[in-house]
N, C-alpha and C positions, 0 to 999 in steps of 0.2 A: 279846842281844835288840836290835833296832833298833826305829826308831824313826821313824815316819811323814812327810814334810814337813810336811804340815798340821795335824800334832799339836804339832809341834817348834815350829810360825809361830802355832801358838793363843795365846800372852800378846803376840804382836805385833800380831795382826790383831785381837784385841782392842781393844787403843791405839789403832792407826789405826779403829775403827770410832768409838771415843769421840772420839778429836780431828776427825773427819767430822764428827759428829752434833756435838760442841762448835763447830768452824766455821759448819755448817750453822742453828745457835742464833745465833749471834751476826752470822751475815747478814741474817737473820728479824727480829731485835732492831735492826739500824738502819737497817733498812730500815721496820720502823714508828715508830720514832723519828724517822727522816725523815720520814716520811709525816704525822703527828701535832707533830713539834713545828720547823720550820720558819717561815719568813717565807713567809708563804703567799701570794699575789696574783692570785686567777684572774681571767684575764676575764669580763666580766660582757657580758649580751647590749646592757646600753644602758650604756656611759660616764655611769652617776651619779656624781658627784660633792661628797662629801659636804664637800668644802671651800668649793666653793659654796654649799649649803645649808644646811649647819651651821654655816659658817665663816662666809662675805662676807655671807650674807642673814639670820646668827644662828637657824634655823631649829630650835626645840627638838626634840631628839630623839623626843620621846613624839608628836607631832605625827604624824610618818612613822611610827613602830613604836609605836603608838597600843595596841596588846597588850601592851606590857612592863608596866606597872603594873597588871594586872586580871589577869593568865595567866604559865601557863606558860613561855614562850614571848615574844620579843618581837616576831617575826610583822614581813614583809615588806610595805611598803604596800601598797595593792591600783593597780592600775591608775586608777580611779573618783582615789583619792586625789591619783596626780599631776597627772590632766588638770584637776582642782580648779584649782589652781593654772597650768600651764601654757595653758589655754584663754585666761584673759588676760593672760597675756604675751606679745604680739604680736611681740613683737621677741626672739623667740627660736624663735617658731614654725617657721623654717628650717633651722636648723641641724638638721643631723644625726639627733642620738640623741634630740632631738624628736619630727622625722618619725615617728622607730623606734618611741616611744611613742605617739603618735597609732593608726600603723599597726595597733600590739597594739590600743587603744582600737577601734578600727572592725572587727575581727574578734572585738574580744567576747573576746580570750586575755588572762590574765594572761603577767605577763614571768616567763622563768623562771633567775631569779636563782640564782645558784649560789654555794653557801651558805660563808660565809670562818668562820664561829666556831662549834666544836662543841664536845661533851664525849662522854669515853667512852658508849660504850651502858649501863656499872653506873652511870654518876653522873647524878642527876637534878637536875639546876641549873632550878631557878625565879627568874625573873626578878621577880616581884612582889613577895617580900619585900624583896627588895635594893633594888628603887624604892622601896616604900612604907618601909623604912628608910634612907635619904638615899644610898643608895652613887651614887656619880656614876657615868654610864656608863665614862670614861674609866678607870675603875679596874681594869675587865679588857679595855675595848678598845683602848685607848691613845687618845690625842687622835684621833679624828674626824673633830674639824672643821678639822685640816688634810692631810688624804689625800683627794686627789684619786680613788684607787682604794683600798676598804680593803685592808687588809691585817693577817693573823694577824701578830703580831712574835712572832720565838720570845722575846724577852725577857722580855715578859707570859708568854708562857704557862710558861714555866720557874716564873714564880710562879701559875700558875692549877693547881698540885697541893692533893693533899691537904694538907701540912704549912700549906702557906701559908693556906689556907682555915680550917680551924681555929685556926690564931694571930689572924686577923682576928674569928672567930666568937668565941673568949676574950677579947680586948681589947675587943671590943664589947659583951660580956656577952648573947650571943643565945642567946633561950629555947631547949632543946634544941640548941644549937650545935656539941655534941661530941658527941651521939648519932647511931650511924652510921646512924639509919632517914631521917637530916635529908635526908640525898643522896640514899643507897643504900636504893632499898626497891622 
């Protein structure tokens, strides 16, 4: 009795389907681990500067993200907010990424800033307990007020997992701080 080739090649093509679909996995995988845990640094449409602002001019964070202790969310300042401030300061009115925000200003657009610090779509991270509980910003974004352009560091984020957040939530003693509905709901 004989015996087919492709009956004969069935426990190899096997293998080779598994070790495809195992490569094919593990492309997938760092390629969003890239994607997710990285030194991130996009350009932003106007060159803010939060080393100027936060740094040289001490300019408290809640000031600008005026949402982080009341929401969700710590929320982008609005345009209204900058030109607050920038309207008199005359001697900066020329430069550049001024102009750029004036420009937004007088067409009525907000700037559309492109966003450096996220969490998965399952984890719902609120920024108002953590303000209204003393966490300093720099604890998940790294110093601020010396980045010229922010930046995600993957060093932070390697500790913005789950294990980490829960060891802060236990050493803190936060109400519910180990129940998974805190993030995930």
């Amino acid at each position: 009795m004989s015996i087919g080739v492709f009956e004969a090649a069935r426990p190899v093509i096997k293998g080779l389907i598994i070790a495809v679909l195992a490569i094919i996995g593990a492309y997938i995988g760092h390629w969003v681990h890239g994607a997710t845990l990285n030194d991130y640094t996009p350009v932003q449409p106007i060159e803010f500067s939060h080393e100027v602002h936060a740094g040289e001019n001490e300019i408290p964070c809640e000031y600008c993200h005026s949402w982080a202790g009341r929401s969700a969310t710590a929320g982008v300042p609005s345009v209204e907010t900058c030109v607050g401030c920038h309207k008199g300061l005359t001697e900066v009115r020329d430069k550049p990424d001024v102009v750029k925000l004036f420009d937004y200003w007088e067409r009525g657009e907000g700037i559309p800033w492109v966003k450096v610090h996220d969490t998965p779509d399952f984890v719902h991270f609120r920024h108002k307990p953590h303000i209204r509980g003393g966490v300093e910003c720099q604890t998940c974004h790294g110093p601020v007020e010396e980045m010229a352009r922010v930046t995600r560091r993957v060093d932070l984020n390697e500790n913005l997992r789950m294990p980490w957040c829960i060891d802060c939530h236990t050493e803190e003693d936060v109400a519910n701080g180990r129940d998974c509905l805190t993030c995930h709901y």
